[in-house]
Every structure is written in C-alpha cells, then in structure tokens.
N, C-alpha and C positions, 0 to 999 in steps of 0.2 A: 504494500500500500504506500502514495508516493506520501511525504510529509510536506506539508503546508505547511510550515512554519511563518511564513511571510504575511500570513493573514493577520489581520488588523484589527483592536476592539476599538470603539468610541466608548466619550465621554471623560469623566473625569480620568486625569492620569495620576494611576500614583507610580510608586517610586518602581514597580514591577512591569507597569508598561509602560514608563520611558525605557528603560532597559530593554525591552521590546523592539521598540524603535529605532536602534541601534544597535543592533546584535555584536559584543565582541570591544564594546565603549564601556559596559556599565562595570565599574570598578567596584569591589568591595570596599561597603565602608568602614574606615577606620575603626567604628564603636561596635561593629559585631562582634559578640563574643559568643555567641552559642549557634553552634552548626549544629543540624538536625538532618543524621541521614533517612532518604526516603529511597526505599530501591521499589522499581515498574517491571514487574515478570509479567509469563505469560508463552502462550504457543512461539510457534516461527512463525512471520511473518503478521501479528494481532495487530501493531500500532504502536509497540513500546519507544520505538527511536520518533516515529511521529510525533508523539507524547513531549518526549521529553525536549524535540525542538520547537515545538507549539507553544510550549509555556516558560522554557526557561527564557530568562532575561540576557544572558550572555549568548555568543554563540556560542550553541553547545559541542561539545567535546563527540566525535562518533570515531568507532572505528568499523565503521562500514565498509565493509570491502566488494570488489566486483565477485561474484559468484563465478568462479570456472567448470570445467571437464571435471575435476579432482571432486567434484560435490556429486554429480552424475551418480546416484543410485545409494550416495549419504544420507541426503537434505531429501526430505518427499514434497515434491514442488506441487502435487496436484491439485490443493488447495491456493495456491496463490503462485500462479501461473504466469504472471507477468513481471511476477516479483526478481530482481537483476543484479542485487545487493545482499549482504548476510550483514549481521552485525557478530565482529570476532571477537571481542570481548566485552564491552559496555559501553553505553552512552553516559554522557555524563552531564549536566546541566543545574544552574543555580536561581533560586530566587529569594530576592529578599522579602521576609515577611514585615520589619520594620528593623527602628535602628541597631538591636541587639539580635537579633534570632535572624537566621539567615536555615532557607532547607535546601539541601546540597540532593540531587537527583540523581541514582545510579538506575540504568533502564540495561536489566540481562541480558544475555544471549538465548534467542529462543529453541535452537537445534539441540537433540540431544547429546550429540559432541560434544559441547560446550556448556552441558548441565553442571563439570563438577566446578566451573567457577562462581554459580551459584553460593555455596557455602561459603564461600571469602567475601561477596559483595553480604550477606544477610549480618555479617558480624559488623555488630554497631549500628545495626540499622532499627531506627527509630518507630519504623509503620513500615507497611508496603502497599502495592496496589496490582490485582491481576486483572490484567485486562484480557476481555475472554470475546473470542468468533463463534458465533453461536452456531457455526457448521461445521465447528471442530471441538465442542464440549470438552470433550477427553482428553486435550490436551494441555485443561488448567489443572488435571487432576494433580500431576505431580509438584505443579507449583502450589498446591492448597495443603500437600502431605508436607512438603517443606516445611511451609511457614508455622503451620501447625506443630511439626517434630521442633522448630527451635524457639516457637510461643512467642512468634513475632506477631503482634496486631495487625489485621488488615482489611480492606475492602475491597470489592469485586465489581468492574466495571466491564459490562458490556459495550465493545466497539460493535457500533452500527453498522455493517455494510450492507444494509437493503431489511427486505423485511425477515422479521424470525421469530423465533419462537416466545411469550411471555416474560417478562422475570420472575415469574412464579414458578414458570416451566426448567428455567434456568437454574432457581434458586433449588428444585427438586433434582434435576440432573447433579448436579455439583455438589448435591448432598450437606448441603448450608447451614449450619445454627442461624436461628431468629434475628441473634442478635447481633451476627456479619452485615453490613451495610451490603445493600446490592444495587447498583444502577447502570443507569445506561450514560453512552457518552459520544463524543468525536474525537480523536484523537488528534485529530488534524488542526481543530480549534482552539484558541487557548482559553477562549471563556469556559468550554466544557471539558478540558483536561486540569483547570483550576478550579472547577467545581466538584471534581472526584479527588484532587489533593485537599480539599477544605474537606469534604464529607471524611478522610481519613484524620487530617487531624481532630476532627469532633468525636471520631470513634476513640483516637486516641485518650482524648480526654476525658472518657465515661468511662473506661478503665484504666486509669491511670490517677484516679483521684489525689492523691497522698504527693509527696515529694519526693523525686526520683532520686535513687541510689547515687554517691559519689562516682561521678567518671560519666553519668548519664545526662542527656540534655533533656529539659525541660519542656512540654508542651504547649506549641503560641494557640492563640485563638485560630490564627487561618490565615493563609498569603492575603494581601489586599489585592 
C-alpha cells in the first residue's frame, strides 16, 4: 500500500503539524525529557510504514528496500500484489506531544523472516498498535500472542482497504478481550493514524493508573 505521507490537515497548527509541514526541519526540543516508545506491528504489507510516515512530524526514518528474485517464494505476495518494497528492519518516526513528553515510533517488519527483530523493538516499548487487513485476519495472530506473552498494552486498528467485515466480526476473529480498544483507520492519513495513537495512549492510561516504575516513562494525555 503506497504511503501518503504528504497529505495535509487544516486548521489550527500545533507544534505536530508544523512539523508536518516540513518533514526533516522539526528539531527536538531542548525541554523534552521523557521519550515514550510506541512500536506499529502487524501482517506484510497492512500500512505500518504508511502509518508511521503519515503522522510523524520529522521525516521519518524507513528502511525500505526494493523487493528482488531472493524474496521469490519467501514473502507471499498474493495478498498485496502491487506491493515493490519490504520494510528490512523498522520504520522509525517522532512526535511531539508537548514541551516535555515526546512518543518516538518504531513501525516492524511485517515478513516472517524478520519476526525475531520483533522482541528487540517490544523492549521499552511503552503501548503498541496492530494494525490489521481484514483479508488477512490470521496474520495479526502472532503479533497479538506477542504483545500478550510480554504484557505490553495495546490497541487494534483496522486498515480500510474497501469494504469488510464488522469490528464485531473482527473483534470475534482475533479473539479480543472487551476491554482491547478496536477500531478502524487510514493509514495513509495522519488525522486517523493520530486518532489510533490517542485511543492507545487512553488505553494506556486506564491501566496504568499508579506511577510508573523507575526507568519507565510516564503516560501524556494524547499527541495534539
């Protein structure tokens, strides 16, 4: 799926989309002191590199590579067909929430090759978010056993590509507690990849009540 990053909100600007508007200008500021990692799983090819250039404020960090011969009967293309690119280690992208809390964006590898770098991005990560092809269900399974096996909080967005099945249908496939946020999204957009990194950190925040453990960061309200 290609990524839109270039797409544009109106209205008020704050400090996340002027950064926007200059992809690769917007400096961190001097008074941040609490980074907050956020890692974006998810199948091959759902929207995770989409995502994370949609909404971060800097140009984001990719290691996307051209797809060769050597992937030929590795990577199962038959789902995303047009797709021309892998991501070989992670995407990486940043927003500022305000002066102090800043959430730093790790966005996986979706291939199973590339699954055992999963465990190295999940360590220190603050929440996550899977983003889920509703014509490929079974391929958030392993990222849901993950997050589960290392009791990292997260939320479950569905990428739209046309029409499909409920989130109720979704929420029963994937086998979901109640109390997992589930929605839908675009990936490509940064209003609605902003509105599934807010719905996590609100998740975060209803379980997370108390104050977090030395070496841990702290829970903001939500990116502006």
């Amino acid at each position: 799926m290609p990524s839109n990053a270039s797409e544009q909100t109106t209205g008020t600007a704050t400090a996340a989309d002027r950064g926007t508007t200059a992809k690769g200008r917007s400096p961190l500021a001097s008074t941040a002191s609490n980074a907050l990692k956020i890692v974006i799983v998810g199948g091959f090819g759902v929207g995770k590199t989409s995502m994370v250039g949609a909404v971060s404020e800097m140009r984001p960090l990719s290691t996307e590579e051209i797809m060769t011969r050597a992937s030929a009967g590795v990577d199962d293309l038959s789902a995303v067909r047009d797709k021309r690119t892998t991501t070989a280690a992670f995407d990486f992208g940043r927003i500022t929430v305000d002066a102090i809390r800043v959430l730093y964006l790790f966005g996986a590898p979706g291939q199973k090759r590339f699954w055992f770098l999963w465990e190295q991005l999940f360590v220190g990560s603050l929440g996550a978010v899977v983003l889920v092809d509703t014509d490929r269900v079974e391929e958030s399974w392993y990222a849901i056993d993950r997050l589960e096996h290392h009791r990292t909080p997260f939320v479950v967005a569905v990428n739209r590509f046309g029409p499909g099945p409920s989130l109720a249908d979704v929420r029963t496939a994937l086998d979901l507690s109640d109390d997992v946020p589930l929605l839908e999204c675009d990936a490509r957009r940064r209003e609605s990849s902003r509105d599934v990194l807010i719905a996590l950190v609100h998740h975060l925040a209803r379980h997370r009540p108390t104050a977090p453990e030395a070496g841990h960061a702290s829970t903001p309200e939500g990116p502006s």
